[in-house]
PDB file of N, CA, C and O in Angstrom:
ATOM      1  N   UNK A   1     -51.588  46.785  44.322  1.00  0.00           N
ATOM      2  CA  UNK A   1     -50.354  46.613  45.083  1.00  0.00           C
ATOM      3  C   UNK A   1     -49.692  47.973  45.255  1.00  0.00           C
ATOM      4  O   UNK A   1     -49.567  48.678  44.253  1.00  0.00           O
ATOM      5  N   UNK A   2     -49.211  48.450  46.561  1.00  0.00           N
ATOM      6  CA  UNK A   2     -48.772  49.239  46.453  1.00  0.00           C
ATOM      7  C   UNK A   2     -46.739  49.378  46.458  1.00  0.00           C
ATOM      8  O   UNK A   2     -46.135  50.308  45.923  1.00  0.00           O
ATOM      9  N   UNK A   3     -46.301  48.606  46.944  1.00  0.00           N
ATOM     10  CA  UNK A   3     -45.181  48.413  46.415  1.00  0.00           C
ATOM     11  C   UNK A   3     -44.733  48.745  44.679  1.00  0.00           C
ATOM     12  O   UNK A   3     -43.692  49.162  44.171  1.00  0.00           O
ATOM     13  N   UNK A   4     -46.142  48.312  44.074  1.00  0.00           N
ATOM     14  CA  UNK A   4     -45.032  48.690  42.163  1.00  0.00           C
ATOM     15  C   UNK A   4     -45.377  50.027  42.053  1.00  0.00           C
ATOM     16  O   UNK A   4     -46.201  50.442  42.869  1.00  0.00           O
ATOM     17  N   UNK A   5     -44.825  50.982  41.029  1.00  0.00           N
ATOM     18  CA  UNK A   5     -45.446  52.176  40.427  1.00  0.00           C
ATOM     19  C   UNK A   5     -46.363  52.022  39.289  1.00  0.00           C
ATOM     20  O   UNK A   5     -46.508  51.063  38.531  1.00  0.00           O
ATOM     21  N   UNK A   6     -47.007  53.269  39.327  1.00  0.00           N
ATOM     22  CA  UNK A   6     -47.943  52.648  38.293  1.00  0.00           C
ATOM     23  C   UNK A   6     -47.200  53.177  36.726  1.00  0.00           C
ATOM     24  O   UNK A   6     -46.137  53.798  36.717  1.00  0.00           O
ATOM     25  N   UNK A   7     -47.816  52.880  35.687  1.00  0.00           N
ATOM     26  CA  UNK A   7     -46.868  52.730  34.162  1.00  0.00           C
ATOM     27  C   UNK A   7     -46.720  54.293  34.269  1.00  0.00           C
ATOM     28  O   UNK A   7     -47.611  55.117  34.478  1.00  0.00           O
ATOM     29  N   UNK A   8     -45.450  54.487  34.084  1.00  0.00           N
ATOM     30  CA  UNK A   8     -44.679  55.852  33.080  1.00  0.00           C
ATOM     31  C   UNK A   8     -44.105  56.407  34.552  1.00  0.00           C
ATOM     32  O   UNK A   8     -43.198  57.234  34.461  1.00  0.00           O
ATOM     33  N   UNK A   9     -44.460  56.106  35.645  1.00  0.00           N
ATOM     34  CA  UNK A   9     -43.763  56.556  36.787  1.00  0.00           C
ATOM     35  C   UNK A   9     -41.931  55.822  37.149  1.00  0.00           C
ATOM     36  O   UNK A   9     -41.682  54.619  37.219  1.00  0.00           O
ATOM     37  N   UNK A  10     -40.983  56.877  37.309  1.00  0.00           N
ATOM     38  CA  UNK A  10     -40.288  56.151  37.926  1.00  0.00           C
ATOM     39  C   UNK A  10     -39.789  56.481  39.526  1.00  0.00           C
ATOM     40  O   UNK A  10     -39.949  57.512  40.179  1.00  0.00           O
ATOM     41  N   UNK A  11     -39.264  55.475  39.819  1.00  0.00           N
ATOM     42  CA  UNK A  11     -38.776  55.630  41.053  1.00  0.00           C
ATOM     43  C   UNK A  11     -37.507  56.353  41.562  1.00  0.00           C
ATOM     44  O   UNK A  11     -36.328  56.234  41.225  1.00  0.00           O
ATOM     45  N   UNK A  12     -38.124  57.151  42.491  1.00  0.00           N
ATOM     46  CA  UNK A  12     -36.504  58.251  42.883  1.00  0.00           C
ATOM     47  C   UNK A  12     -35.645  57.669  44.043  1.00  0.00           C
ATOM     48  O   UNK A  12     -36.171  57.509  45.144  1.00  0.00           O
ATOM     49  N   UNK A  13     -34.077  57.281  43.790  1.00  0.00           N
ATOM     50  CA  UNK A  13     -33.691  56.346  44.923  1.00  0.00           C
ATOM     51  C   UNK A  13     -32.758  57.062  45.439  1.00  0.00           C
ATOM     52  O   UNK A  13     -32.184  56.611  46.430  1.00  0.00           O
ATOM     53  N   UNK A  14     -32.364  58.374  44.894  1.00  0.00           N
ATOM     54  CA  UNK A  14     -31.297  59.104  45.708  1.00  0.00           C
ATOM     55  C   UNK A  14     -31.952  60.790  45.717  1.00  0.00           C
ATOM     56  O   UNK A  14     -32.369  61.268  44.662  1.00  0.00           O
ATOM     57  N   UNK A  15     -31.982  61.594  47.016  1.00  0.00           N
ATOM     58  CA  UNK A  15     -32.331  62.773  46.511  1.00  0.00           C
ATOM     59  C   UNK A  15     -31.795  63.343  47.997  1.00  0.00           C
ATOM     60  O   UNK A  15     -31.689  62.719  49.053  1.00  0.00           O
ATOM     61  N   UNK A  16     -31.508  64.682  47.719  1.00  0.00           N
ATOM     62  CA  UNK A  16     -31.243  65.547  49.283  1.00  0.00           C
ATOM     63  C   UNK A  16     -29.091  65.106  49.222  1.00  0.00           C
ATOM     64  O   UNK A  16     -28.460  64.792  48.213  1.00  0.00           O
ATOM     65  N   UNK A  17     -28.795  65.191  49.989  1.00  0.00           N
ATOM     66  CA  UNK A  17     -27.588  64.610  50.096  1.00  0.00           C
ATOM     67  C   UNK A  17     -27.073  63.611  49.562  1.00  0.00           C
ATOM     68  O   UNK A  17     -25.862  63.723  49.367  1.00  0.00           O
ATOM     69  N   UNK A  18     -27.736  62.269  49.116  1.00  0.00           N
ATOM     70  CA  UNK A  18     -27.418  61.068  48.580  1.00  0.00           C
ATOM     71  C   UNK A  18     -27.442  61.076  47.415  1.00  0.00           C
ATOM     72  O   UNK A  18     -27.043  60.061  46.844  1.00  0.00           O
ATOM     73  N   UNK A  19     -27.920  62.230  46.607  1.00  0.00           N
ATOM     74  CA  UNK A  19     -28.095  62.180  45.079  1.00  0.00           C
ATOM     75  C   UNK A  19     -26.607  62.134  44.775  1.00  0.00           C
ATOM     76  O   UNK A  19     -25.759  62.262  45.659  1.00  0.00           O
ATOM     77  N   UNK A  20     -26.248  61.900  43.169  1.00  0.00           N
ATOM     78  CA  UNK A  20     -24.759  61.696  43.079  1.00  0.00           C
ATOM     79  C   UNK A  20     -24.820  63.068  42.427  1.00  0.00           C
ATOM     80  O   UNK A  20     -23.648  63.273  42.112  1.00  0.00           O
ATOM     81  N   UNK A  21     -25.380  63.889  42.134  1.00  0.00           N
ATOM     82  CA  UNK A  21     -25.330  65.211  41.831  1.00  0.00           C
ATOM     83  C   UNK A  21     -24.451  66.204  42.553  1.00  0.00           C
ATOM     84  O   UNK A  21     -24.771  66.520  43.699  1.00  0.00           O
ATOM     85  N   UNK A  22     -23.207  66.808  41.911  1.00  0.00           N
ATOM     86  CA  UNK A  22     -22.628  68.085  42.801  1.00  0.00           C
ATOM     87  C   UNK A  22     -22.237  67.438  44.236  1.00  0.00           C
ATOM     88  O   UNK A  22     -22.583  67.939  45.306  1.00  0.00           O
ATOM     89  N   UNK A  23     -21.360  66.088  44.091  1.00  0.00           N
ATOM     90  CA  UNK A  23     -21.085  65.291  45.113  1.00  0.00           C
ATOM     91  C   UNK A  23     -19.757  66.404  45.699  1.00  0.00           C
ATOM     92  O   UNK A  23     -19.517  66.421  46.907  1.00  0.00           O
ATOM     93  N   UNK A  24     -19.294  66.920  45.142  1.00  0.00           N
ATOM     94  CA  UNK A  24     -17.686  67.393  46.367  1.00  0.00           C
ATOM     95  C   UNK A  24     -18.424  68.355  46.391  1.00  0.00           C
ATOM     96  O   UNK A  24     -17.707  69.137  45.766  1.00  0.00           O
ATOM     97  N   UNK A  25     -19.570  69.081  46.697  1.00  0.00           N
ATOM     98  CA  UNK A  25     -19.771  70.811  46.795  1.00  0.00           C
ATOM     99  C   UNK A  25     -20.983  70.181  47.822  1.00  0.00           C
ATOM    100  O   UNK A  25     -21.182  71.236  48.424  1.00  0.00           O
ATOM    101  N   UNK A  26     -21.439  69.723  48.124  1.00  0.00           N
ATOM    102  CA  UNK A  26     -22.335  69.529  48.822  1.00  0.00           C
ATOM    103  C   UNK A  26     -21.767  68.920  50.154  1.00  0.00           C
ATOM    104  O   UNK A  26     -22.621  69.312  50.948  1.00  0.00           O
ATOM    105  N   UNK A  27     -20.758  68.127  50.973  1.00  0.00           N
ATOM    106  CA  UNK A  27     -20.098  68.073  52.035  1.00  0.00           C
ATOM    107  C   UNK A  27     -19.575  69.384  52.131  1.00  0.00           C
ATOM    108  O   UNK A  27     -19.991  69.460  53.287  1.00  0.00           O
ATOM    109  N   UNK A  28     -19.068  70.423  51.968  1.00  0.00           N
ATOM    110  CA  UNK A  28     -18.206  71.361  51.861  1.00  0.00           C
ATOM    111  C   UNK A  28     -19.540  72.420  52.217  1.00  0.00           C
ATOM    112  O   UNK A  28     -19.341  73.190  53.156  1.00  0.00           O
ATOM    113  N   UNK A  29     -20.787  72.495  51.573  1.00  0.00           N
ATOM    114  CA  UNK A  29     -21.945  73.011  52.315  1.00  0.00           C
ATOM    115  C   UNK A  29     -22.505  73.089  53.462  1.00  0.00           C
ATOM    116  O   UNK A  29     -22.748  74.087  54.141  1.00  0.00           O
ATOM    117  N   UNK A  30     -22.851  71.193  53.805  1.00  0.00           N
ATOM    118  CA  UNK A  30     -23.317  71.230  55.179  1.00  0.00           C
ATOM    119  C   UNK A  30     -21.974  71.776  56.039  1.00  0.00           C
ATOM    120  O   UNK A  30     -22.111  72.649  56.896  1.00  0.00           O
ATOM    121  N   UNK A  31     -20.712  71.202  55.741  1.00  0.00           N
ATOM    122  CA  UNK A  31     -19.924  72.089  56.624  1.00  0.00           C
ATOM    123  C   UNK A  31     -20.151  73.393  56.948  1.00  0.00           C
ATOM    124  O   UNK A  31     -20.533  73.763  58.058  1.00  0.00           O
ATOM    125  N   UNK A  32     -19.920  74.135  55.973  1.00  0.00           N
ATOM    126  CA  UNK A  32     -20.436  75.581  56.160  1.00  0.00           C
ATOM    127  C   UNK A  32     -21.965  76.144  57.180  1.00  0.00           C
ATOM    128  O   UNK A  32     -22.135  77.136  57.889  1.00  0.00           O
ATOM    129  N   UNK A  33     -22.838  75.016  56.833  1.00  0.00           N
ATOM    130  CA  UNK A  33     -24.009  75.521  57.600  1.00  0.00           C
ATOM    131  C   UNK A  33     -23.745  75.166  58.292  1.00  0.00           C
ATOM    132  O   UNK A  33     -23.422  76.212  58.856  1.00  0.00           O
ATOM    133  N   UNK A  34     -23.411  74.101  59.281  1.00  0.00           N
ATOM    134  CA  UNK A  34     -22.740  73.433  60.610  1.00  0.00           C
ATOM    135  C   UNK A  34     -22.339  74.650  60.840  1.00  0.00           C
ATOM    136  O   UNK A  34     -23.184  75.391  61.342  1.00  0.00           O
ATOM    137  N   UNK A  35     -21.115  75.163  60.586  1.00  0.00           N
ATOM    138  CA  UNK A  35     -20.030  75.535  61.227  1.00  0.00           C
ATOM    139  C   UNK A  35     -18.479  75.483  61.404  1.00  0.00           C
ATOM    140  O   UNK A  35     -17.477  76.174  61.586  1.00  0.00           O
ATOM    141  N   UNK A  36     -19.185  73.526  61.136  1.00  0.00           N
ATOM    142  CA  UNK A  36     -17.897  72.747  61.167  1.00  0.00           C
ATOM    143  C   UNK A  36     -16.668  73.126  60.396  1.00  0.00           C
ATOM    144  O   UNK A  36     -16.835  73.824  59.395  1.00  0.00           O
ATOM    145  N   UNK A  37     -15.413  72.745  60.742  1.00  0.00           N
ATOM    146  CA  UNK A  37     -13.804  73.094  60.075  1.00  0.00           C
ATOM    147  C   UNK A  37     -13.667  71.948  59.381  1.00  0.00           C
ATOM    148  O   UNK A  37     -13.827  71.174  60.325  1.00  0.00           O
ATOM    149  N   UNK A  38     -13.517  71.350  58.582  1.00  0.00           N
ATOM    150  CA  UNK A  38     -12.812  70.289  57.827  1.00  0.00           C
ATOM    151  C   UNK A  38     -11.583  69.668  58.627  1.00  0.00           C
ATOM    152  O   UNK A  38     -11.398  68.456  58.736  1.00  0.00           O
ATOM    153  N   UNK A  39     -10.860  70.544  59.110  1.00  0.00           N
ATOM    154  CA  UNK A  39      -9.527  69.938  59.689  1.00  0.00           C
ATOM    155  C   UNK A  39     -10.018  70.037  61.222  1.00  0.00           C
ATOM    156  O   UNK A  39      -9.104  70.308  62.002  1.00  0.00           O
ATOM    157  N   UNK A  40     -11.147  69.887  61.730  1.00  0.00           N
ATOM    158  CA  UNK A  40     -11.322  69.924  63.132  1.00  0.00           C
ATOM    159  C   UNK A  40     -11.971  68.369  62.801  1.00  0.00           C
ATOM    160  O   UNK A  40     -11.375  67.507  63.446  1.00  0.00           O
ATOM    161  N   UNK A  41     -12.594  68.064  62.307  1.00  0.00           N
ATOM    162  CA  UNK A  41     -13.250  66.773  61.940  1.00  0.00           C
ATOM    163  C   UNK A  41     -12.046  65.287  61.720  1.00  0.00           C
ATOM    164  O   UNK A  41     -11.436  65.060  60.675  1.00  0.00           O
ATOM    165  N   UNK A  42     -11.986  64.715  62.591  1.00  0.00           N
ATOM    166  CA  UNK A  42     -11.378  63.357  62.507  1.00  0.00           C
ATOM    167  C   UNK A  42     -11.920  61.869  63.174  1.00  0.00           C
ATOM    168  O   UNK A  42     -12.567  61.498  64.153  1.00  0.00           O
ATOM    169  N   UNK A  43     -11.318  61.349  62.150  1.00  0.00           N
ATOM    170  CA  UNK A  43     -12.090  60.264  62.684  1.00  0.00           C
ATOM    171  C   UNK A  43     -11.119  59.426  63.716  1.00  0.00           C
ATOM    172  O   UNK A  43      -9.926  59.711  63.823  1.00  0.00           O
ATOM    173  N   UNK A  44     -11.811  58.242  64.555  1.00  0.00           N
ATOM    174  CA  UNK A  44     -11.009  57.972  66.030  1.00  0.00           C
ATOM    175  C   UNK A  44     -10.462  56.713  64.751  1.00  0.00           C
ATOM    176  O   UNK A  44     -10.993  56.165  63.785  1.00  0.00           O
ATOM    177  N   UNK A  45      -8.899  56.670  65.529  1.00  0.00           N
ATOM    178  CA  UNK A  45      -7.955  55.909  65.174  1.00  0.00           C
ATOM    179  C   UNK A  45      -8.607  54.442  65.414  1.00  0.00           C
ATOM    180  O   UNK A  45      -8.408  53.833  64.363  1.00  0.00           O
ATOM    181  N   UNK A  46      -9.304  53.591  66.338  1.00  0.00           N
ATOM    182  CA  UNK A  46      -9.726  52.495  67.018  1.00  0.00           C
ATOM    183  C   UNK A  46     -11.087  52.544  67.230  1.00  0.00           C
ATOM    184  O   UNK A  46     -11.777  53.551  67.068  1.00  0.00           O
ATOM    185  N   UNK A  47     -11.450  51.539  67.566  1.00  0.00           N
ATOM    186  CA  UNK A  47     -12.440  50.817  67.804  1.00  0.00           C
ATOM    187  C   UNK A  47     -12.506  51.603  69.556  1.00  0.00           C
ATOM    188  O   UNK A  47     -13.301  52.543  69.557  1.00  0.00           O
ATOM    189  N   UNK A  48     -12.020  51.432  70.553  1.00  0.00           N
ATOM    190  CA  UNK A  48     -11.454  51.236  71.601  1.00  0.00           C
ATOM    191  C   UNK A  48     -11.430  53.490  71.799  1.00  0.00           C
ATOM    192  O   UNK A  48     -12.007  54.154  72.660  1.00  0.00           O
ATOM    193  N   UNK A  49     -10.730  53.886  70.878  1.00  0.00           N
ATOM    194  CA  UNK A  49     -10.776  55.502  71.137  1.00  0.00           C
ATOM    195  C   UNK A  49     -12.140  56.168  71.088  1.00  0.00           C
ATOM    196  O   UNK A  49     -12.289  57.150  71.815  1.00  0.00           O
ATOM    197  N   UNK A  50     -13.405  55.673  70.146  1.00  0.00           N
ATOM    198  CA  UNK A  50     -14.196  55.498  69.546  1.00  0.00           C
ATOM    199  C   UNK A  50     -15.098  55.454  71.022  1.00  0.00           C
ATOM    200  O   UNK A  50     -15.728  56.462  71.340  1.00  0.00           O
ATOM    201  N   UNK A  51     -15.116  54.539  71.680  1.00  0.00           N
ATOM    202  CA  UNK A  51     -16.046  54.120  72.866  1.00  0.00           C
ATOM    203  C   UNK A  51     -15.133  55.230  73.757  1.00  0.00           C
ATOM    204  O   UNK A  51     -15.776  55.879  74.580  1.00  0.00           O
ATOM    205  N   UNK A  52     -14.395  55.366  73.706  1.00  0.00           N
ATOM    206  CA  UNK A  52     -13.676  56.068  75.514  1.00  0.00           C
ATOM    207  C   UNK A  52     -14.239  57.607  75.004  1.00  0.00           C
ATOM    208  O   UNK A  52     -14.450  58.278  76.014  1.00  0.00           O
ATOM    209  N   UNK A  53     -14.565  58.416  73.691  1.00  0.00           N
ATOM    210  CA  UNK A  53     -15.317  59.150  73.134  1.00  0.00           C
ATOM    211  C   UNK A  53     -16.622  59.504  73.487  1.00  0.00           C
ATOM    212  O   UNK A  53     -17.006  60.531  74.047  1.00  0.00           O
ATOM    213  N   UNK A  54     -17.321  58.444  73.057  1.00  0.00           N
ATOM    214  CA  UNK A  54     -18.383  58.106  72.961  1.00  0.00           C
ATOM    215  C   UNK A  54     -19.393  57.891  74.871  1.00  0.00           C
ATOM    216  O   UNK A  54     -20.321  58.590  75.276  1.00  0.00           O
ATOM    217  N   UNK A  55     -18.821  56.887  75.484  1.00  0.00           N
ATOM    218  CA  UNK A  55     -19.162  56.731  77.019  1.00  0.00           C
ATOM    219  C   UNK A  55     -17.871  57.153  78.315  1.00  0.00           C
ATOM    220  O   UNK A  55     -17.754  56.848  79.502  1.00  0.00           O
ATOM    221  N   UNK A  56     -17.072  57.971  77.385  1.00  0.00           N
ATOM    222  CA  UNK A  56     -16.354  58.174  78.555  1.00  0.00           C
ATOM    223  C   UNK A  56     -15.719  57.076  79.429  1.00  0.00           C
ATOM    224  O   UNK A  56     -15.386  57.487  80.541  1.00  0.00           O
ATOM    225  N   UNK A  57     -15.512  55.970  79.221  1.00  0.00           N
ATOM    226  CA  UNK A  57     -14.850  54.477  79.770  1.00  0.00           C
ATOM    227  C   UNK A  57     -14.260  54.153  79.109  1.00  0.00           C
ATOM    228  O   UNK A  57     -14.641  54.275  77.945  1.00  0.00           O
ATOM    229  N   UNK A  58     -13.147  53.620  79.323  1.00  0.00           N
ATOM    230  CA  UNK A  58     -11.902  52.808  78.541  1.00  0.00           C
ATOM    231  C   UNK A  58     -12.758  51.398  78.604  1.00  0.00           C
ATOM    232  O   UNK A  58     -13.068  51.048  79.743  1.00  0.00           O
ATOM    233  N   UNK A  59     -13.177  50.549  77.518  1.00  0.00           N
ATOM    234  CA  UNK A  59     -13.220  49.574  77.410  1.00  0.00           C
ATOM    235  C   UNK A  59     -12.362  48.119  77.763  1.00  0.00           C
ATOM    236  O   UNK A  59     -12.827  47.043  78.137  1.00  0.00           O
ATOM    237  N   UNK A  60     -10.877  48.521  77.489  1.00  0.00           N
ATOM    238  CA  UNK A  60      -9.623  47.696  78.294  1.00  0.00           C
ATOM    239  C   UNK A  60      -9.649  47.727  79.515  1.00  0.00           C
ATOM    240  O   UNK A  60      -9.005  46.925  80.191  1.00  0.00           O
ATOM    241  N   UNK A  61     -10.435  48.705  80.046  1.00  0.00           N
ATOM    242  CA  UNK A  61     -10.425  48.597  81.631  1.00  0.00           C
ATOM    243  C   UNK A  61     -11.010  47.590  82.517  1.00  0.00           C
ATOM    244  O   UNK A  61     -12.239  47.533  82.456  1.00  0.00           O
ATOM    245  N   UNK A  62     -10.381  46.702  83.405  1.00  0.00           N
ATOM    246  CA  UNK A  62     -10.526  45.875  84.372  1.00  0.00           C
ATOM    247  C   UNK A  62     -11.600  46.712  85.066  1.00  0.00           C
ATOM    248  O   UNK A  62     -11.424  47.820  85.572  1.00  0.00           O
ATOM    249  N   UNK A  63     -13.055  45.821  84.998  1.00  0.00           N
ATOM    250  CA  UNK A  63     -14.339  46.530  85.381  1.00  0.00           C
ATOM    251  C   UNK A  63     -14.222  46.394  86.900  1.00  0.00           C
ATOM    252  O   UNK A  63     -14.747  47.202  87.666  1.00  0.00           O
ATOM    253  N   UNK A  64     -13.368  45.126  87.382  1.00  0.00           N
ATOM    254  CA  UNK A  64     -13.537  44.771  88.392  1.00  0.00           C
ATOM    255  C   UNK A  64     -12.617  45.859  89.426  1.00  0.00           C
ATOM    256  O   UNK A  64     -13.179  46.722  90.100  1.00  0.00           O
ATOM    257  N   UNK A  65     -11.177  45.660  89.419  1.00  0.00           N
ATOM    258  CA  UNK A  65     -10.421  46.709  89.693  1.00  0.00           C
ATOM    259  C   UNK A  65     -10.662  48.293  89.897  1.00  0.00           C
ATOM    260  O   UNK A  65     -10.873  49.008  90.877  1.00  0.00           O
ATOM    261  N   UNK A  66     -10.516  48.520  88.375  1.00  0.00           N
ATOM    262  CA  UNK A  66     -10.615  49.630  87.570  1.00  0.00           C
ATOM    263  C   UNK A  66      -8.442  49.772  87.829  1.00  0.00           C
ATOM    264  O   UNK A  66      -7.938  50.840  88.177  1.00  0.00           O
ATOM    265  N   UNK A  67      -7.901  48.970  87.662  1.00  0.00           N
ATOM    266  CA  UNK A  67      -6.907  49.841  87.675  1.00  0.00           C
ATOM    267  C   UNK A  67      -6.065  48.777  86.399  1.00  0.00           C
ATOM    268  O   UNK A  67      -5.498  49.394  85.497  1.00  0.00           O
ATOM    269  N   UNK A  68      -6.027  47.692  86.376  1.00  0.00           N
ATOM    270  CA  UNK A  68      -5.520  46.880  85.192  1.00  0.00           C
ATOM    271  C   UNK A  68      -6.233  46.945  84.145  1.00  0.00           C
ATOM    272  O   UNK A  68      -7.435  47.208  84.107  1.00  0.00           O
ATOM    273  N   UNK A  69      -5.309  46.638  82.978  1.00  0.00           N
ATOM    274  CA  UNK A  69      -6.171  46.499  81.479  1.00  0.00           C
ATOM    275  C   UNK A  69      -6.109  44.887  81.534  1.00  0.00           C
ATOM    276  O   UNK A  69      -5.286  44.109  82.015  1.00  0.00           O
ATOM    277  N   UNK A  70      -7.566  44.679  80.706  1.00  0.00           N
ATOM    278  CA  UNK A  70      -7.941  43.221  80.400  1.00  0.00           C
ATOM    279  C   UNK A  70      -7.192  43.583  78.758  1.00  0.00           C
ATOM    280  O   UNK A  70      -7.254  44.616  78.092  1.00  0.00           O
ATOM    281  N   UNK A  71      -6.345  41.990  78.417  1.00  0.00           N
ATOM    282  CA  UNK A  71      -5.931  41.561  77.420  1.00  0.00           C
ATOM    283  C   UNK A  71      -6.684  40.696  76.623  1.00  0.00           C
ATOM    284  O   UNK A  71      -7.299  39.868  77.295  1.00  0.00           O
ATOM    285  N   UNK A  72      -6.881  40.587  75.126  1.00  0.00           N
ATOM    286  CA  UNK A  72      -7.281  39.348  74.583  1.00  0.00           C
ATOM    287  C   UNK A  72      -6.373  38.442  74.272  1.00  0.00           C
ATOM    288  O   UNK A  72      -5.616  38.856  73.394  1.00  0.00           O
ATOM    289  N   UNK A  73      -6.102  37.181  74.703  1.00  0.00           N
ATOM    290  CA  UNK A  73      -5.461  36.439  74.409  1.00  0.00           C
ATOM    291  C   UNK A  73      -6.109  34.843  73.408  1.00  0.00           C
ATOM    292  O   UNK A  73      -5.399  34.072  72.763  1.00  0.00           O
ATOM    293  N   UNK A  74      -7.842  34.757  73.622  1.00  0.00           N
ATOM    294  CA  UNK A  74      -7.903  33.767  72.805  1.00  0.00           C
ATOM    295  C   UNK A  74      -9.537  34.202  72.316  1.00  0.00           C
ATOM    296  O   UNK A  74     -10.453  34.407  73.113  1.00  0.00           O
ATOM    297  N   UNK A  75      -9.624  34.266  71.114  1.00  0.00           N
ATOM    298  CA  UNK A  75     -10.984  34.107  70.851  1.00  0.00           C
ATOM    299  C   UNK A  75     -12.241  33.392  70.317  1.00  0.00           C
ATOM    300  O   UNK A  75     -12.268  33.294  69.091  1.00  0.00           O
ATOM    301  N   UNK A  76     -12.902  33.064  70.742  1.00  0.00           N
ATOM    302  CA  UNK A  76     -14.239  31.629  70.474  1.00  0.00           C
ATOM    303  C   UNK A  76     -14.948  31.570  69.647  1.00  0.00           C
ATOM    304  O   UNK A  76     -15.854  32.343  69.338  1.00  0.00           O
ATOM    305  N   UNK A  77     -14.528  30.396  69.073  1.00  0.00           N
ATOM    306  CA  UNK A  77     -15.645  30.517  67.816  1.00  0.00           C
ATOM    307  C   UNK A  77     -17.039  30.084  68.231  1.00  0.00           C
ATOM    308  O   UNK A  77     -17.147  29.066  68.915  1.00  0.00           O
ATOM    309  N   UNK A  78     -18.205  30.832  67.844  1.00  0.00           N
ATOM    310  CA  UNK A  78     -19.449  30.570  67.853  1.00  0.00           C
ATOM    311  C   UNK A  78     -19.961  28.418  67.516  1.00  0.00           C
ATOM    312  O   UNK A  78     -19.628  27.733  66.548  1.00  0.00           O
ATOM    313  N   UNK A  79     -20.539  28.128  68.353  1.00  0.00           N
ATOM    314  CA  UNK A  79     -21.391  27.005  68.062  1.00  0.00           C
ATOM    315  C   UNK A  79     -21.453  26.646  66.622  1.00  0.00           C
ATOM    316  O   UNK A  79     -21.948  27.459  65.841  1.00  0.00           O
ATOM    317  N   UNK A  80     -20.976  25.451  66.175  1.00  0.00           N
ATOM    318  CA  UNK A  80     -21.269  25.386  64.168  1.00  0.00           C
ATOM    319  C   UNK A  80     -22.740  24.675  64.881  1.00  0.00           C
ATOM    320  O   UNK A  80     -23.103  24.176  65.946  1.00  0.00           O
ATOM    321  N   UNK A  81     -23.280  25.000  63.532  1.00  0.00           N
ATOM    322  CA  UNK A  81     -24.665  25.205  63.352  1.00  0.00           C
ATOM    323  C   UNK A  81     -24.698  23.148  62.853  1.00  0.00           C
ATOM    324  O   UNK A  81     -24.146  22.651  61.871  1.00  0.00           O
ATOM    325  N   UNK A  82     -25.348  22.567  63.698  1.00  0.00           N
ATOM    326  CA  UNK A  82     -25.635  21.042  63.690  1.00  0.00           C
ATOM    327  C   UNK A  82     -26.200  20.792  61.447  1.00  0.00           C
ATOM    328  O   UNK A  82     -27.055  21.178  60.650  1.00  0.00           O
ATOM    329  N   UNK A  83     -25.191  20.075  61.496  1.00  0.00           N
ATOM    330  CA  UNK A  83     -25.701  19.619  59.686  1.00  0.00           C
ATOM    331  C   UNK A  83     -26.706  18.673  59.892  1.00  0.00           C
ATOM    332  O   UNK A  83     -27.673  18.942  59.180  1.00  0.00           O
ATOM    333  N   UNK A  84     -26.932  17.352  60.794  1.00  0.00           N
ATOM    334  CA  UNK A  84     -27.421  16.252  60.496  1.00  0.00           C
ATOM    335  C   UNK A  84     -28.576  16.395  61.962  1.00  0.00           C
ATOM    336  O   UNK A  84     -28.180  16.054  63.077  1.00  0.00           O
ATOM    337  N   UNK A  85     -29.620  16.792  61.797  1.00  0.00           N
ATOM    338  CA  UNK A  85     -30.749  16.267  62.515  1.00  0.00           C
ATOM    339  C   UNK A  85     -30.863  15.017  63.235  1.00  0.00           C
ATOM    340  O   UNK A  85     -30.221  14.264  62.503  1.00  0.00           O
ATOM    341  N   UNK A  86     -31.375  14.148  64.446  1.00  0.00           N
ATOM    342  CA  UNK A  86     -31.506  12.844  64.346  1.00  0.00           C
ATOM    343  C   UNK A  86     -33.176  13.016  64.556  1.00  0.00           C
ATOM    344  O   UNK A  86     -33.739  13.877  65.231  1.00  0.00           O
ATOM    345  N   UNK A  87     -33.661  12.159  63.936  1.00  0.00           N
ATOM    346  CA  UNK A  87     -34.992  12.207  64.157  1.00  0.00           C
ATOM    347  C   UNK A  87     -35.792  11.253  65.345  1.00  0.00           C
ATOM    348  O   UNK A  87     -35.581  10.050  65.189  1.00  0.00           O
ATOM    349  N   UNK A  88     -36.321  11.464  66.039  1.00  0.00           N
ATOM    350  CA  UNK A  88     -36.981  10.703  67.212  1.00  0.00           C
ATOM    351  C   UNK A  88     -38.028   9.542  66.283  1.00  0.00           C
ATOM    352  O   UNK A  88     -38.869   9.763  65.411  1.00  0.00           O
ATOM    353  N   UNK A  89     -37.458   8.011  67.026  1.00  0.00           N
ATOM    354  CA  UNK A  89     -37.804   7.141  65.963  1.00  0.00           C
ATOM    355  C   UNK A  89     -38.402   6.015  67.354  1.00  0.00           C
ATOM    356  O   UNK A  89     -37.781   5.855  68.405  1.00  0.00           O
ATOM    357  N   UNK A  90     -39.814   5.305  66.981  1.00  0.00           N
ATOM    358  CA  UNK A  90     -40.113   4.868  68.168  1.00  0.00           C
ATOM    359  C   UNK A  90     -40.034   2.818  68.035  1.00  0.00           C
ATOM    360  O   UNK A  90     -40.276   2.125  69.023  1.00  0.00           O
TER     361      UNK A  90
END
């Protein structure tokens, strides 16, 4: 099987960035090799800032128009999942 290890081996589940080793000095690194500023880095306030980012489109935007925002006013719950089968009986 290759999924188990074989005896006296163990398994390595964090290594490179994910290790918990030298956790605050290692973001503060790749920054440095980036380039990146710490205080240039933010994250988008919304869901909604996030996409207008991302594809350049306001998501609230009336696709049809383009000049009104669409509102949510009610939202649907998914189909409940049938409990009781009927079985075809002849």
């Amino acid at each position: 099987m290759q999924h188990t290890l074989p005896r006296g081996f163990v398994r390595v589940r964090h290594f490179g960035l994910l290790a918990p080793r030298h956790r605050k000095a290692k973001p503060a690194r790749c920054r440095a090799v980036l380039g990146a500023d710490h205080d240039t880095i933010t994250a988008p306030a919304t869901t909604a800032e996030l996409l207008i980012g991302m594809l350049g489109d306001d998501p609230a935007q009336c696709p049809l128009c383009r000049i009104g925002r669409m509102q949510l006013f009610e939202e649907l719950e998914a189909h409940p999942t049938r409990r009781k089968w009927r079985l075809a009986t002849q």
